[in-house]
N, C-alpha and C positions, 0 to 999 in steps of 0.2 A: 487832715484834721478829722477826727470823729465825731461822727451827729450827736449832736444831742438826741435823748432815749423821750418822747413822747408822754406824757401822764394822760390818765384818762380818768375821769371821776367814775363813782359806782355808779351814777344818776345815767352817765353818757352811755357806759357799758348796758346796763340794764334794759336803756332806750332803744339800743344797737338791736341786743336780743331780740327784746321783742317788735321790732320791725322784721328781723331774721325769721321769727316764728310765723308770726301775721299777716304779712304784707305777698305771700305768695310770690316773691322777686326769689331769685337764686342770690346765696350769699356770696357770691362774688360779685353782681350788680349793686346790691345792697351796699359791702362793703368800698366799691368804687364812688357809690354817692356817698360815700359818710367820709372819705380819704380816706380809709383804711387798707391793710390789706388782707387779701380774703382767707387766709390762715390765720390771721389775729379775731377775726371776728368769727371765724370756727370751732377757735381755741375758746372764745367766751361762750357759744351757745353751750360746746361740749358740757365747759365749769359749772352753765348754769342748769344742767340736765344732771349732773352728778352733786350740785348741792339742793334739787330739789329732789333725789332717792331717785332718778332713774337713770345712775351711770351703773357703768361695770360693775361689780362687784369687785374688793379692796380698791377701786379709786377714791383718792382724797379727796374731801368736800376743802372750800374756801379757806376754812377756822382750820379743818385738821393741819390744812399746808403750810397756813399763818405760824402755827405751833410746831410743826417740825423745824420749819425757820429760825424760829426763836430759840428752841432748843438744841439746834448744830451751832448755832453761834455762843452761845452760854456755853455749851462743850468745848467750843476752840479757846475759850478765854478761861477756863477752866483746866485745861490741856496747858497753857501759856503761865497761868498762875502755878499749878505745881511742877512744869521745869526750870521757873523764877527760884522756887521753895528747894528746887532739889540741889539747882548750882551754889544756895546761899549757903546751905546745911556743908554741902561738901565742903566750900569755902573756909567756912569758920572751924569744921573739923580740920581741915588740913593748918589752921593757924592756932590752934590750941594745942598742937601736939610740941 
């Protein structure tokens, strides 16, 4: 049976952080009192250091990543509607003849 996948709100994440940042604990103590684990709560400081302008250079901020999202899946459904469009065309060509 596969786990159910975790939600965590922006408020909890944020919270997370900034204990990560503040609290002077290493985030892997941090992340053990909060039940997390210490790569999930890595993965949030990283996000939140590169959505405030001091990640790598070309790293995605939050929004950019939201929007690539949005837009690979508009592409697949868009991909799906013209080879719906392409088999219909052939169809109807091959029954007119």
């Amino acid at each position: 049976m596969k786990k159910k996948r975790r939600v965590f709100t922006k408020e909890f994440k944020a919270e997370a952080v900034r204990l990560a940042n503040e609290s002077g604990k290493g985030i892997g103590e941090i992340a053990h009192d909060l039940g997390l684990w210490g790569t999930v709560l890595r993965r949030w400081v990283e996000q939140a250091r590169i959505d405030g302008g001091q990640g790598p250079a070309g790293a995605l901020t939050s929004e950019e990543r939201a929007e690539l999202t949005r837009l690979r899946r508009e592409n697949r459904t868009l991909q799906l509607e013209r080879e719906i469009l392409k088999k219909a065309a052939a169809f109807f060509a091959k029954e007119s003849r």
